[in-house]
LOTIGU-163841 format. One record per residue (C-alpha): residue in three letters; x, y, z. Coordinates in steps of 0.1 Angstrom, whole numbers, plus 2048, in hexadecimal, padded with zeros to 3 digits. Last residue first. Example, Ala and Ser with C-alpha at 12.3 -4.5 7.8 and 13.67 -1.06 7.14 Angstrom:
% LOTIGU-163841
Ser8897F5847/Ala87B7D384E/
//
This chain:
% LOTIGU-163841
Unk80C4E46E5/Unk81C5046DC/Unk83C50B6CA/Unk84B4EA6BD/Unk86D4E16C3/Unk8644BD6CA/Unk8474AE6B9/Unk8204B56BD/Unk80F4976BA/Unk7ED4A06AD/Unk7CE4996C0/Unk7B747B6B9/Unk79948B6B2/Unk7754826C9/Unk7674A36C0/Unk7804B66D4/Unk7A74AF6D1/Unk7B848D6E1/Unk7DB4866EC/Unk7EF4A16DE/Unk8144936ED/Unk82E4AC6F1/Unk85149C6F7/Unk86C4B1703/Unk8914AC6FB/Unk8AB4A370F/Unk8C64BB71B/Unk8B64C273D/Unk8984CA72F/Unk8984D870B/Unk8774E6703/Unk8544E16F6/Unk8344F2711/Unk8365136FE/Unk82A51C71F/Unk84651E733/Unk86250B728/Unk8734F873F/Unk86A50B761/Unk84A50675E/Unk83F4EB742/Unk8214DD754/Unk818506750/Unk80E50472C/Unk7F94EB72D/Unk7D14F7725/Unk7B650073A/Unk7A14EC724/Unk7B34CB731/Unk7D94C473D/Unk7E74AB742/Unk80E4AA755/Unk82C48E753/Unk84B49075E/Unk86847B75A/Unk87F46D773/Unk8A546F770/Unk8BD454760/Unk8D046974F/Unk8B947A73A/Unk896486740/Unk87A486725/Unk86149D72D/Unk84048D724/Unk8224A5720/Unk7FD49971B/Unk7E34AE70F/Unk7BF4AF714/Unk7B14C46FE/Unk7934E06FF/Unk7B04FC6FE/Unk7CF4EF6EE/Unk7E6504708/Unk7F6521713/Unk7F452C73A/Unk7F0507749/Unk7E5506769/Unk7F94EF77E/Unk7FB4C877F/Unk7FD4AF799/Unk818496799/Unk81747878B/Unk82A459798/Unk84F44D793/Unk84B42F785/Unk82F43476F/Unk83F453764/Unk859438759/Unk844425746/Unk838444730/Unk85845272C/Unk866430721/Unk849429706/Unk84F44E6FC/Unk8734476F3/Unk8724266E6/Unk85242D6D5/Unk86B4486BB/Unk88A42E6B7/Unk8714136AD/Unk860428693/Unk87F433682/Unk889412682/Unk867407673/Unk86741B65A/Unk857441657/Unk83144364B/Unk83A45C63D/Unk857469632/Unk84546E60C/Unk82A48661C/Unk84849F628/Unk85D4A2606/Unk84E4C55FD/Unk8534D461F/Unk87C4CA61A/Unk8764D95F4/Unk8674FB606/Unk8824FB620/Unk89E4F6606/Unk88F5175F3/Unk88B52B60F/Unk8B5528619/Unk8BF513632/Unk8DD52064C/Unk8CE54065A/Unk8AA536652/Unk8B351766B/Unk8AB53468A/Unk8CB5306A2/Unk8D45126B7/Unk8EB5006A4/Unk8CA4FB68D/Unk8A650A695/Unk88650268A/Unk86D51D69A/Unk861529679/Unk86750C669/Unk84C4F8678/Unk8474DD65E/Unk8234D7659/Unk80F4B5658/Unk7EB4B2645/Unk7F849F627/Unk80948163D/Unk804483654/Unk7F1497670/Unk7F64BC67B/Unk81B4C3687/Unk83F4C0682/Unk85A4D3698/Unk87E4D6690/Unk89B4D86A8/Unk8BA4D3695/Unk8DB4CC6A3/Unk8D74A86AC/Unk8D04A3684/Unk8F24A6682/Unk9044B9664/Unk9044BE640/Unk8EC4DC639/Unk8D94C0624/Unk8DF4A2635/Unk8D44B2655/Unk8B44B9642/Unk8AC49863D/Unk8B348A65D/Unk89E4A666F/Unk88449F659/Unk88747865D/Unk887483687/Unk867492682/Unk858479670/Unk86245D68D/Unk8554746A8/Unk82D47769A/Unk83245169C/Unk82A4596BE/Unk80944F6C4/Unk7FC44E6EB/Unk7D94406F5/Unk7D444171E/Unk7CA46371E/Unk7AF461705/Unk79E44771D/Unk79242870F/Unk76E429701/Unk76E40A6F2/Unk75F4176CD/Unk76443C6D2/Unk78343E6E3/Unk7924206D0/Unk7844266AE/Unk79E4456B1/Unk7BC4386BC/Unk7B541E69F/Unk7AE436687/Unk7D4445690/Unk7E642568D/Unk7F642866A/Unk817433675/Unk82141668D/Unk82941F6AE/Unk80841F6C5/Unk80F4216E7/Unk7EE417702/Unk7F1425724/Unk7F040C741/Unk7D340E757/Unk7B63F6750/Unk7CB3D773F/Unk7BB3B3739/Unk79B3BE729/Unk7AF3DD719/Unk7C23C370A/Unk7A33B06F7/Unk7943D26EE/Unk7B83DA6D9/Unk7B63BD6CA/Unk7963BF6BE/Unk79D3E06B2/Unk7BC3D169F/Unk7A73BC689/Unk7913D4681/Unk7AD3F0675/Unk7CE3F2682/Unk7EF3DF693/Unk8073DF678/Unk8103BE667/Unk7F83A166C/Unk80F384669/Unk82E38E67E/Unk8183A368F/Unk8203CD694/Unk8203EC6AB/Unk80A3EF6CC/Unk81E3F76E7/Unk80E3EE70A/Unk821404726/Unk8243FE74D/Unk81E3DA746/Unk8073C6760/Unk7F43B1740/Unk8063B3721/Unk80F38D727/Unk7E8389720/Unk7F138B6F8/Unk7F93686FC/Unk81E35E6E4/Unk83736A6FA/Unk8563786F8/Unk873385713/Unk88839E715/Unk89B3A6738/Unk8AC3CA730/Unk8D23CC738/Unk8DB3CF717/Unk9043DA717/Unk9053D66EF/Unk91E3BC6EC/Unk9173AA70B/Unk8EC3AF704/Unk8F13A16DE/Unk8E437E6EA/Unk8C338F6FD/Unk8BD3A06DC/Unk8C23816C5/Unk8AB3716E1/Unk8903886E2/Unk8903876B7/Unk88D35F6B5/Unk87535D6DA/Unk85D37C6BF/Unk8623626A4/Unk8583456B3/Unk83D34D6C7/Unk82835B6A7/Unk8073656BD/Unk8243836C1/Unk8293916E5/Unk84D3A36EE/Unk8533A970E/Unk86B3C1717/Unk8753C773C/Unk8873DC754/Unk8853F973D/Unk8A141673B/Unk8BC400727/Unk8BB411707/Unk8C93F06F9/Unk8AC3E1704/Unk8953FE6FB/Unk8A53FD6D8/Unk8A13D56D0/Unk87F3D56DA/Unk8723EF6C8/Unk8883E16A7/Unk8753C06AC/Unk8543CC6AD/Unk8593E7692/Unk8663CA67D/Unk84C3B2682/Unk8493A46A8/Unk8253AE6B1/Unk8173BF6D2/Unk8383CA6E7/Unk82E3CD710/Unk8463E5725/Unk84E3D774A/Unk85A3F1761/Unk8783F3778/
//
């Protein structure tokens, strides 16, 4: 099984740890803080909850950042000392493991990571396709949160889409919202969507947990299409045109994911069969992730959440 690669044990650190083990889909966690003692501290309160929690994931910590090398997946989240992976310090960081590391894709959890996705195609040149955010995730699920508490249910009976770029710049997708299945206008009426819209900037950037539970999911589609292979993609009907696009669709139950990019021609038809080309779906009762990896004029693409219309 494959080997995913933590960078920092703070509390996003920690908490991504903690939910792929227990999630139980990676071989291996290894958690890599220059603070040895608190990353082996948080492994092994994970490794000595595995009986209660059924963890079958090996974790393990180290204190040289060259234990990232031959993971399917390098997360970049938070230090103990430095907090969240960004700015200067973080670039050189981030040229020091793409040194060691040629292939694997590059996850970044935290919320304030975006510049840094940037600075690294232009400054080291690393390929779009290989830098993944998908803190994108973590707002989307505090809307979903937060309007569940309103109409007083689960959030795992809403599908809500957010795009555009947080905080100020994001939009709700309330048009193609839906709750129990049918449009949310039924159940919410204009004046709770407008205060729900209002509230958006101050959910971001989510916490850690929220962060944690959101890289979990696209760190294990990510390793596991490493497992499985990639298979070639068709022509794409509905796309981003002039992007390349990455889509993720998450598989339950211990089946594979797929993974399909797509450039100018867009990506509408990597989702055949599961959605056509609005490209965001439900797939075998998991949900579909649509990753906007990089737009033209060297911009990080937008994450484009679950339930969206469109990629």
């Amino acid at each position: 099984m494959s080997t995913v690669a933590i960078i920092g044990a703070g509390p996003l650190g920690g908490a991504l740890a903690s939910c792929l083990a227990r999630r139980a889909r990676i071989g291996e966690v290894r958690l890599i803080d220059p603070e040895g003692r608190v990353a082996e501290g948080k492994a092994l309160d994970i490794l000595q909850s595995s009986p209660v929690e059924s963890v079958n994931t090996r974790v393990t910590a180290a204190t040289s950042y060259a234990a990232a090398a031959g993971a399917a997946v390098v997360v970049l989240a938070d230090l103990v000392a430095g907090g969240e992976i960004a700015g200067e310090a973080g670039l050189a960081l981030l040229r020091q493991l793409a040194r060691m590391e040629a292939t694997a894709p590059f996850l970044f959890a935290g919320g304030l990571q975006r510049e840094l996705m940037i600075r690294a195609m232009a400054e080291l040149h690393l390929a779009p396709r290989r830098l993944v955010g998908s803190a994108p995730l973590a707002l989307e699920a505090a809307v979903r949160a937060v309007t569940a508490a309103l109409i007083d249910t689960s959030p795992a009976d809403l599908s809500i889409g957010v795009a555009g770029v947080p905080p100020r710049d994001a939009v709700i997708g309330w048009d193609t919202a839906t709750a129990y299945n049918r449009p949310i206008a039924s159940v919410l009426a204009p004046h709770h969507l407008s205060s729900l819209t209002s509230r958006l900037p101050a959910l971001w950037p989510p916490q850690p947990y929220a962060l944690a539970s959101a890289a979990a999911r696209v760190a294990e589609a990510l390793a596991l299409v490493k497992d499985v292979g990639i298979g070639e993609v068709g022509d794409g009907g509905a796309g981003v045109v002039g992007h390349d696009v990455v889509i993720l669709l998450a598989v339950g139950a211990d089946e594979a994911v797929a993974v399909g990019v797509g450039g100018g021609a867009g990506v509408g038809g990597v989702a055949d069969g599961v959605g056509g080309a609005e490209g965001v779906c439900d797939f075998m009762g998991e949900e579909v992730i649509a990753l906007g990896i990089i737009g033209s004029d060297d911009e990080v693409g937008d994450l484009v959440a679950p339930g969206a219309v469109g990629v």
